[in-house]
C-alpha positions as CSV (number, residue, x, y, z in Angstrom):
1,X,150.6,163.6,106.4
2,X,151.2,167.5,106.9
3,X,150.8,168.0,110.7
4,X,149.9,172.1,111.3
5,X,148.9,174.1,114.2
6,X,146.2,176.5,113.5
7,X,145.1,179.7,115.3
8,X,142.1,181.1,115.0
9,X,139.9,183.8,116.6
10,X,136.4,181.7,118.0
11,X,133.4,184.0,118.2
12,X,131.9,181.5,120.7
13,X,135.3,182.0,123.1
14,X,135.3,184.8,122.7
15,X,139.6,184.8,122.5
16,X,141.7,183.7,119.9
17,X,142.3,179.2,120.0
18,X,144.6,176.7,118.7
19,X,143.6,173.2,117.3
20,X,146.3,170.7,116.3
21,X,145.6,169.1,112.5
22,X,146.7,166.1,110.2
23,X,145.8,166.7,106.8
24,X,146.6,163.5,104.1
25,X,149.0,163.6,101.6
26,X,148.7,162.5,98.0
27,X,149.0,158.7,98.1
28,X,152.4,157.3,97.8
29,X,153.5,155.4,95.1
30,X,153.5,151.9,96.9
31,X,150.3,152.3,98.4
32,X,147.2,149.9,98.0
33,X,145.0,150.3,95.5
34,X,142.0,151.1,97.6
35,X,144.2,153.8,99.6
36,X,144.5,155.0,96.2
37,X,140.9,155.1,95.7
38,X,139.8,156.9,98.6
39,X,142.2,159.4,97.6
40,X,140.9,160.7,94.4
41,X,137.9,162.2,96.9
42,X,138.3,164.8,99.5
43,X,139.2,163.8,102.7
44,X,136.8,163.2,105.8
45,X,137.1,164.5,109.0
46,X,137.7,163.0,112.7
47,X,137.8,165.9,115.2
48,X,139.3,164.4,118.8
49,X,138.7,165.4,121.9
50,X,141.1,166.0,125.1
51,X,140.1,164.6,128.6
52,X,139.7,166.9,131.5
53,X,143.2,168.3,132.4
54,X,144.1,167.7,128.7
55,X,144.7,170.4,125.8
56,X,144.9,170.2,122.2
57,X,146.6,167.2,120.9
58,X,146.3,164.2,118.5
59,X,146.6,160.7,119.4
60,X,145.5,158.8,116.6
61,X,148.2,157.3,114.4
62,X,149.2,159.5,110.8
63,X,149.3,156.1,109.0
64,X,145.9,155.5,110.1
65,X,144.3,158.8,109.0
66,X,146.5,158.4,105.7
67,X,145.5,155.5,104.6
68,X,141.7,156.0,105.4
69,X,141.8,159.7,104.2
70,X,140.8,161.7,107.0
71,X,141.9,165.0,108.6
72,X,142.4,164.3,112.4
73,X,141.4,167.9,114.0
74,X,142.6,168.1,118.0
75,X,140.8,171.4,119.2
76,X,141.4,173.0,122.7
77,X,138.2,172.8,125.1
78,X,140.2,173.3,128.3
79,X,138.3,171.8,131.0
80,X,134.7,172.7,129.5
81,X,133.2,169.1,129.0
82,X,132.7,170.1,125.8
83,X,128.9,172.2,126.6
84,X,127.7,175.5,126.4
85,X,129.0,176.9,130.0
86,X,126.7,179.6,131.5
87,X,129.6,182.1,131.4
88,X,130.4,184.2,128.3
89,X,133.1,182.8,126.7
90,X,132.1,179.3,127.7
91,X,130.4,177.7,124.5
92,X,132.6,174.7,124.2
93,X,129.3,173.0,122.8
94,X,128.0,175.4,120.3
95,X,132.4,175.8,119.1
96,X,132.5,171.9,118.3
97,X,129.1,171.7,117.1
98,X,128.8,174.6,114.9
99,X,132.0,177.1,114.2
100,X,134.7,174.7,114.4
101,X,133.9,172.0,112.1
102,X,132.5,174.8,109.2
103,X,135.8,176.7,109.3
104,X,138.0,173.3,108.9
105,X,135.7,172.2,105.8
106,X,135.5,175.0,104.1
107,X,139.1,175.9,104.7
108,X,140.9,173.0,104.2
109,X,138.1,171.7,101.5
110,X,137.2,168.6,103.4
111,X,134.4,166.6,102.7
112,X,131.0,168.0,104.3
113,X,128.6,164.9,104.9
114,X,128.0,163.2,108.2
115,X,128.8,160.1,107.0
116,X,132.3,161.3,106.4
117,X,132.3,163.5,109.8
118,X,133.3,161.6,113.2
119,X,134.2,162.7,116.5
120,X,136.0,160.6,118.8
121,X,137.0,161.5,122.6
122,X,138.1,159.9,125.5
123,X,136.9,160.9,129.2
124,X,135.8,163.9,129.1
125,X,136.3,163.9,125.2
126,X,134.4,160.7,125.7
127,X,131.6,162.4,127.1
128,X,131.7,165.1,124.7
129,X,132.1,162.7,121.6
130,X,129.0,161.2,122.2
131,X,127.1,163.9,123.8
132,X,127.9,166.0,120.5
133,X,127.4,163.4,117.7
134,X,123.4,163.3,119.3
135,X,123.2,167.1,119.7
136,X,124.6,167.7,116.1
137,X,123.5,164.3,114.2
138,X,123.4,166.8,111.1
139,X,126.8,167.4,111.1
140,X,128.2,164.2,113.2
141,X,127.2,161.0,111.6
142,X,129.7,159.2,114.1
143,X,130.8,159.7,117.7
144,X,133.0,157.4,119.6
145,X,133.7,157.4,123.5
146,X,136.3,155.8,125.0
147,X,135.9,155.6,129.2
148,X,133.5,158.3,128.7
149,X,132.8,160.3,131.8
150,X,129.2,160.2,131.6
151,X,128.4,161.1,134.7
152,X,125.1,163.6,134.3
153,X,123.4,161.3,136.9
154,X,126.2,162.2,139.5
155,X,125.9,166.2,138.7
156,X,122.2,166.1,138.7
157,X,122.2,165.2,142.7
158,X,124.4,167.4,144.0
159,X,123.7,170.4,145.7
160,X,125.9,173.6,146.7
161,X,128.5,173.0,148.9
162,X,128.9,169.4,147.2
163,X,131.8,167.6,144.9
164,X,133.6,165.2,144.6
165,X,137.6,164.2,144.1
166,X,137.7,166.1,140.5
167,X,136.0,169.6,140.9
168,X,133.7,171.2,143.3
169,X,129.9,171.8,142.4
170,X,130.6,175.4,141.0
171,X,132.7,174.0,138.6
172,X,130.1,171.5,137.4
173,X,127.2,173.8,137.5
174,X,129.2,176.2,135.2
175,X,129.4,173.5,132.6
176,X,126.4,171.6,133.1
177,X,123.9,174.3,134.1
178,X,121.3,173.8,137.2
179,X,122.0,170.2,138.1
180,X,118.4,170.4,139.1
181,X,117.5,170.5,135.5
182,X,120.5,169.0,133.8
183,X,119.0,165.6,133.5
184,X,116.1,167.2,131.4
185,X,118.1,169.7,129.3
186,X,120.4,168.8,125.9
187,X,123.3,168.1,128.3
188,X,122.2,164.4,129.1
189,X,122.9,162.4,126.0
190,X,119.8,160.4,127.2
191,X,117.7,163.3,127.1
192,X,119.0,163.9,123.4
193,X,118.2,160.3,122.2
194,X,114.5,160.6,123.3
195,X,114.7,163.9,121.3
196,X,115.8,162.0,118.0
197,X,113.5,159.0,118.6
198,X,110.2,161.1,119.0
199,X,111.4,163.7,116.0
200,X,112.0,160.7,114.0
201,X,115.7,161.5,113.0
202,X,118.0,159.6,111.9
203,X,120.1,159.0,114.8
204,X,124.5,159.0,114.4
205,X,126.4,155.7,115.2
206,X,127.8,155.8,118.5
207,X,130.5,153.2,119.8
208,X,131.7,152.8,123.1
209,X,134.3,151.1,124.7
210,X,135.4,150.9,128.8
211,X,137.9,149.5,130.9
212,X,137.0,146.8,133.1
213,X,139.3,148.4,136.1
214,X,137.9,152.0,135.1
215,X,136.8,154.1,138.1
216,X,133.8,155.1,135.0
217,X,132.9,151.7,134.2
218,X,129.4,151.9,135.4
219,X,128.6,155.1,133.9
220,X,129.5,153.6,130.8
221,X,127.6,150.1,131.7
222,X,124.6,152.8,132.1
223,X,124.4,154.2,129.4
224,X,124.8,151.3,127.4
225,X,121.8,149.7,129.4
226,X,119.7,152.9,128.4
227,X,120.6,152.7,124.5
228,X,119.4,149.0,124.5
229,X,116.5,150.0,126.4
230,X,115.7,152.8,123.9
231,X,116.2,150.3,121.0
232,X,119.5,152.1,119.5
233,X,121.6,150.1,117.4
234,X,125.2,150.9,118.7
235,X,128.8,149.1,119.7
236,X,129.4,148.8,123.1
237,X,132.9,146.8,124.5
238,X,134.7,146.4,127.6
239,X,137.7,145.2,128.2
240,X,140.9,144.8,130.8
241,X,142.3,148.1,131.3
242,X,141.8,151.6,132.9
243,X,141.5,155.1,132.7
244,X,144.6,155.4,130.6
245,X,146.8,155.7,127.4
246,X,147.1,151.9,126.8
247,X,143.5,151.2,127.0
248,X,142.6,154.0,124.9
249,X,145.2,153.5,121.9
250,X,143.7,150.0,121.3
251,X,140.5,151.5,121.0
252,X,141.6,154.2,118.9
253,X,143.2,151.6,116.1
254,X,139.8,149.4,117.0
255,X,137.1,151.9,115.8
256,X,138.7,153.8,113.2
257,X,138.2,151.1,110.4
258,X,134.5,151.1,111.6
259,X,134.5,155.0,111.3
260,X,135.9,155.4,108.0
261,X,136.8,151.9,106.4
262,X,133.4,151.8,104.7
């Protein structure tokens, strides 16, 4: 693997941005056969996404994106949640949606179907994995969430003056928009998956996995509730573990094969 730092100028930041990037290698000599194989096409790509606090960095293993042929793009969204914020500057949603995945493939000459595309997060990342996988199925044919803070339920009740042990309500109303509305708008994955249903569109794989000692289990439990509810085919696990490092590195060796093993 080549493992670069790129910086770029973003027209929706407004500022010049870094992103962290794994690109494969030729195959080795004494590799498999079928690593061999997928290496005669270009490669996909798997952009991953920071929690809140977090900055641009990768987690998942290079022998993992080697031997499935993938460029692992790590992009900065400081602490955005990954949606258009109401200030200039601010469109974290329309940057991982739109600008940042066309300047990767056409630069680097990665593959440009969904089916090879997949973005992966965890907490906020989480959140914005699966939020932007069913705002930008075109482009996203896979988003995975791993303790995703999914928490549109919790902005949409509170009110000025409000918060809670994270950020205050200004902070959430910058990312999220009137919290009156939010629940209706394209921030609320739910919202989204209605929107795909009644379009008839084809809707990306999302696949989910939560801590049983998470402080965002039920968000999670939620969510997956609704997606049953709605009918939509998707992988949802829980297991021991919480909001950290460990619980997330099993899930990132978990659902990789299923992203890009096919």
């Amino acid at each position: 693997m080549a493992n670069i730092t790129v910086r770029f100028y973003s027209d929706c930041l407004r500022r010049f941005t870094t992103f962290q990037m794994f690109l494969p290698n030729e195959p080795r000599p004494e590799a498999s056969e079928e690593e061999k194989e997928r290496k005669k096409k270009k490669p996909g790509l798997l952009v991953f996404l920071h929690g809140y606090t977090g900055d641009a960095g990768i987690c998942v293993p290079e022998p993992l994106a080697d031997r499935y042929n993938f460029a692992v793009v790590a992009p900065n969204g400081e602490n955005g949640f990954w949606l258009d914020g109401i200030s200039t500057g601010h469109q974290f949603g329309t940057f991982l949606g739109e600008e940042l995945p066309g300047f990767v493939r056409k630069t680097f000459h990665l593959m440009e179907s969904p089916e090879n595309t997949c973005v992966m997060g965890m907490s906020m990342g989480g959140f914005g994995a699966i939020r932007t996988a069913l705002r930008y199925p075109e482009v996203y044919g896979r988003g995975a969430g791993m303790s995703s803070a999914l928490i549109v339920h919790e902005v949409a009740e509170m009110k000025e003056g409000q918060g809670n042990s994270v950020a205050n309500y200004e902070y959430y109303r910058e990312c999220f928009g009137d919290t009156v509305k939010v629940l209706e708008s394209d921030n609320n994955p739910e919202t989204l998956v209605k929107k795909l249903k009644a379009g008839g569109k084809k809707l990306p794989e999302i696949l989910m996995s939560c801590g049983t000692e998470d402080f965002l289990l039920e968000p999670n439990r939620r969510f997956h509730q609704f997606l049953k509810d709605e009918g939509v085919e998707h992988v949802y696990e829980e297991d021991k573990g919480g909001h950290d490092m460990d619980f997330w590195n099993k899930y990132i060796e978990r659902f990789i094969p299923r992203m890009f093993g096919e």
